[in-house]
LUMMI-347385 format. One line per 8 residues: number of its first residue (from 1); their letters; for each residue z, y, x of N, C-alpha, C. Coordinates in steps of 0.001 Angstrom, whole numbers. Layout:
<atoms>
NUM> A> Z:Y:X:Z:Y:X:Z:Y:X; ...
</atoms>
This chain:
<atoms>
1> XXXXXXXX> -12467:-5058:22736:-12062:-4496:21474:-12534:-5431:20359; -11965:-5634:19713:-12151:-6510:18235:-12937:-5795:17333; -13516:-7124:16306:-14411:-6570:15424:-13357:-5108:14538; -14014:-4576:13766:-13482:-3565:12776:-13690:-4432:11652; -12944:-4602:10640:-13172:-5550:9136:-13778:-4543:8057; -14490:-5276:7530:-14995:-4901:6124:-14202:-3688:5616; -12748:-4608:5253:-11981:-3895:4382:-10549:-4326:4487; -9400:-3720:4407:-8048:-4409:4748:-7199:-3987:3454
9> XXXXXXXX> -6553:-5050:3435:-5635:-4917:2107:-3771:-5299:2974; -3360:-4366:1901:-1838:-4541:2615:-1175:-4509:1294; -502:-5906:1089:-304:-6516:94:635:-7359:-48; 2257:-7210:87:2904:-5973:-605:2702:-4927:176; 2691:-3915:-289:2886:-2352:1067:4432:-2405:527; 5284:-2315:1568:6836:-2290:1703:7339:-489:1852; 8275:-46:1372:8489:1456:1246:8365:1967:3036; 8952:867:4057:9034:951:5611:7572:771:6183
17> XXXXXXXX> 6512:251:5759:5360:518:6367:4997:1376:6112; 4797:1637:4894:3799:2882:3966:3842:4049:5154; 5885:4234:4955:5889:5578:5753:5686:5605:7165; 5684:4531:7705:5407:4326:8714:3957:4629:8982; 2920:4663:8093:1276:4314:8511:1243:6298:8050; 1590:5946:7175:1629:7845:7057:2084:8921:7707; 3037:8189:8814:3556:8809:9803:2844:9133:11428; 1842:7997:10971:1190:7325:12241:1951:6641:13533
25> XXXXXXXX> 2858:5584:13109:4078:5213:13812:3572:3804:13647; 3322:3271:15116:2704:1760:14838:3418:950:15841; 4864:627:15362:5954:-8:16128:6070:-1127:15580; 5008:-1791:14739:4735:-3112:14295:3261:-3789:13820; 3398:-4971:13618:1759:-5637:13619:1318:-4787:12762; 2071:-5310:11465:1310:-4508:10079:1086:-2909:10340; 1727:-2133:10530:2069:-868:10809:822:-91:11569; 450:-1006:13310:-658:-957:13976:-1779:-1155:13376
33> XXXXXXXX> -1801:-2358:12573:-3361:-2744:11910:-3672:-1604:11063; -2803:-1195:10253:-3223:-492:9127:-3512:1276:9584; -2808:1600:10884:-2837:2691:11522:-4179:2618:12433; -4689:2068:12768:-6140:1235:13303:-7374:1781:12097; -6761:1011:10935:-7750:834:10021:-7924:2229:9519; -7215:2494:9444:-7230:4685:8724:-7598:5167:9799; -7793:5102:10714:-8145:6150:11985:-9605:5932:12467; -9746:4401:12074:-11668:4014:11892:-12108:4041:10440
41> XXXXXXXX> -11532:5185:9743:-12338:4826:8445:-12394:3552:7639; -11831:2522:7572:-11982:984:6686:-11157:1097:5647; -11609:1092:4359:-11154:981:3235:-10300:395:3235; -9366:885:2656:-8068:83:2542:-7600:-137:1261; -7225:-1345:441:-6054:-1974:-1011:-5117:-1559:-637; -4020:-862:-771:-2682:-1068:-777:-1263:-1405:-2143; -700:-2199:-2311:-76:-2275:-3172:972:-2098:-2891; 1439:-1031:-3404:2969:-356:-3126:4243:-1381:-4296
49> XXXXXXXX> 5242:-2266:-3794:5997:-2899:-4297:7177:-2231:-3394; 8095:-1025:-4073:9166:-252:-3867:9694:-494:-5203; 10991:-462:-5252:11874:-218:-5850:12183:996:-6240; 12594:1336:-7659:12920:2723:-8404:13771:3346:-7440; 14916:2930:-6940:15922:3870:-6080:15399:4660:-5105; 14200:3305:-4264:12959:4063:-2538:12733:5146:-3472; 12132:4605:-4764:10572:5363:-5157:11009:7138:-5159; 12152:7622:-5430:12761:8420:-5638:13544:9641:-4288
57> XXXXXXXX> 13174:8716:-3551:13295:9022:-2031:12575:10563:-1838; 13230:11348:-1574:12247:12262:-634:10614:12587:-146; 10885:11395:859:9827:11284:1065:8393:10884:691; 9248:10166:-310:8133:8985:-801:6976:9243:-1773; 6875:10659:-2220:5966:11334:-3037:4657:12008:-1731; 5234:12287:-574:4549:12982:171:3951:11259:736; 4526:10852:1141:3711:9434:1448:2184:9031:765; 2810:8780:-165:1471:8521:-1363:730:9461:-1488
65> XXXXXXXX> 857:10814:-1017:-178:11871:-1368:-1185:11420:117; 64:11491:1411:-1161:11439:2460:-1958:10122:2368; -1189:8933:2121:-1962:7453:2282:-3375:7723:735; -3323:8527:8:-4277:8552:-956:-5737:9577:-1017; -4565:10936:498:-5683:11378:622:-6255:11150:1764; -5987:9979:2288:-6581:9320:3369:-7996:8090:3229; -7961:7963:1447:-8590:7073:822:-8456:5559:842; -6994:5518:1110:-6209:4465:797:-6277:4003:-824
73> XXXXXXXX> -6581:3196:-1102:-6954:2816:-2912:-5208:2482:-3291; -4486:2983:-3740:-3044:2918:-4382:-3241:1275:-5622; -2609:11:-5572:-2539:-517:-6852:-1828:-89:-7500; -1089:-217:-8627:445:-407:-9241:152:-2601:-9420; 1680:-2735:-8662:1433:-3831:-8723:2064:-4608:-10248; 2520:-4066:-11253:2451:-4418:-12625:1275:-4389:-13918; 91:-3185:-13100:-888:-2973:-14205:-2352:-3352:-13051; -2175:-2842:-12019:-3528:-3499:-11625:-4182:-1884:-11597
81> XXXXXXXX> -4168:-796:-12054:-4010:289:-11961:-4270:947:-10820; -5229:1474:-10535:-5731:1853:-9147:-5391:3655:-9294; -4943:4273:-8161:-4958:5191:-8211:-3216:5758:-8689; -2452:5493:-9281:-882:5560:-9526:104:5133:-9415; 614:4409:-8470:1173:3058:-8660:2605:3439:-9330; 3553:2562:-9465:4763:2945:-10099:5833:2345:-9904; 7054:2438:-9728:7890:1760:-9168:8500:501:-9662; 8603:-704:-9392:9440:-1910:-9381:11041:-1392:-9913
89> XXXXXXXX> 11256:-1569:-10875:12466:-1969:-11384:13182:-2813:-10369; 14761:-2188:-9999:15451:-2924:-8564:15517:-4322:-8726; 15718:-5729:-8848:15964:-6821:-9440:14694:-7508:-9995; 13483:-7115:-10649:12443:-7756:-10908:11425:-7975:-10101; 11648:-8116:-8444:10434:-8465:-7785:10150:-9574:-8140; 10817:-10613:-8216:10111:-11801:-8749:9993:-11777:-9638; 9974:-11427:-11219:9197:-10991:-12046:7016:-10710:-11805; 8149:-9521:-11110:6545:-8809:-11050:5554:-9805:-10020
97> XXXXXXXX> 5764:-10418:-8949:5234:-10728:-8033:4284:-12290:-9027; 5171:-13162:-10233:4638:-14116:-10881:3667:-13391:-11489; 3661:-11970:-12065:2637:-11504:-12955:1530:-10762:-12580; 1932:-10647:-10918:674:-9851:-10138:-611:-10670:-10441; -1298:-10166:-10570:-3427:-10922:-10724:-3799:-10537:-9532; -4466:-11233:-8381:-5175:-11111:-7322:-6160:-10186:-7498; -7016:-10855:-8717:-8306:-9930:-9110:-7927:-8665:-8835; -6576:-8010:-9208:-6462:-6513:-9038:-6979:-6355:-7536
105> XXXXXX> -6472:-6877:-6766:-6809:-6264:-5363:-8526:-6268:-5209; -8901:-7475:-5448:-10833:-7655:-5311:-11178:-6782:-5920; -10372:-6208:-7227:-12008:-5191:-8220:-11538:-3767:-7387; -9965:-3347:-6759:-9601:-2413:-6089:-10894:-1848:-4826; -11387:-3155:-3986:-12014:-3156:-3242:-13496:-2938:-3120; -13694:-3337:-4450:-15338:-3365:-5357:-15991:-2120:-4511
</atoms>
């Protein structure tokens, strides 16, 4: 069995993992690691980069409730904003992705 890490960051979180790790459905690397990491307790960054149309999804409110009350740390990847994140405008990922600050994820982790 492998070490357990410090701390894991999932960075972008994609609208298909999220629900996937909240589902407990680990039919991929990312998906497994991060379903690993919530089930041993390891702090987790996540930065949710969805699009307004996902964000609006059904599901996708109940997602963020379980991944947050799982003590998953939520970014918003436009403010750095821990705890709310908010949806990507459809068309500006590269926008947002030039204006992301790393630091957000390190002080997330603090």
């Amino acid at each position: 069995m492998g070490r357990v890490p410090d701390a894991l960051v999932a960075c972008p979180l994609t609208f298909n993992t999220a629900n996937k790790v909240a589902a407990g459905i680990m039919d991929t690397s990312a998906a497994g690691v991060l379903c690993d990491a919530l089930g041993a307790g390891v702090p987790i960054v996540a930065v949710p980069m969805v699009n307004d149309r996902l964000w609006g999804h059904p599901v996708w409110t109940t997602t963020l409730r379980t991944l947050a009350a799982a003590g998953v740390r939520l970014v918003d990847p436009r403010s750095g904003q821990v705890g709310d994140p908010t949806p990507v405008s459809s068309g500006t990922g590269p926008e947002v992705v030039a204006a992301f600050d790393p630091s957000w994820v390190i002080e997330a982790i603090g």
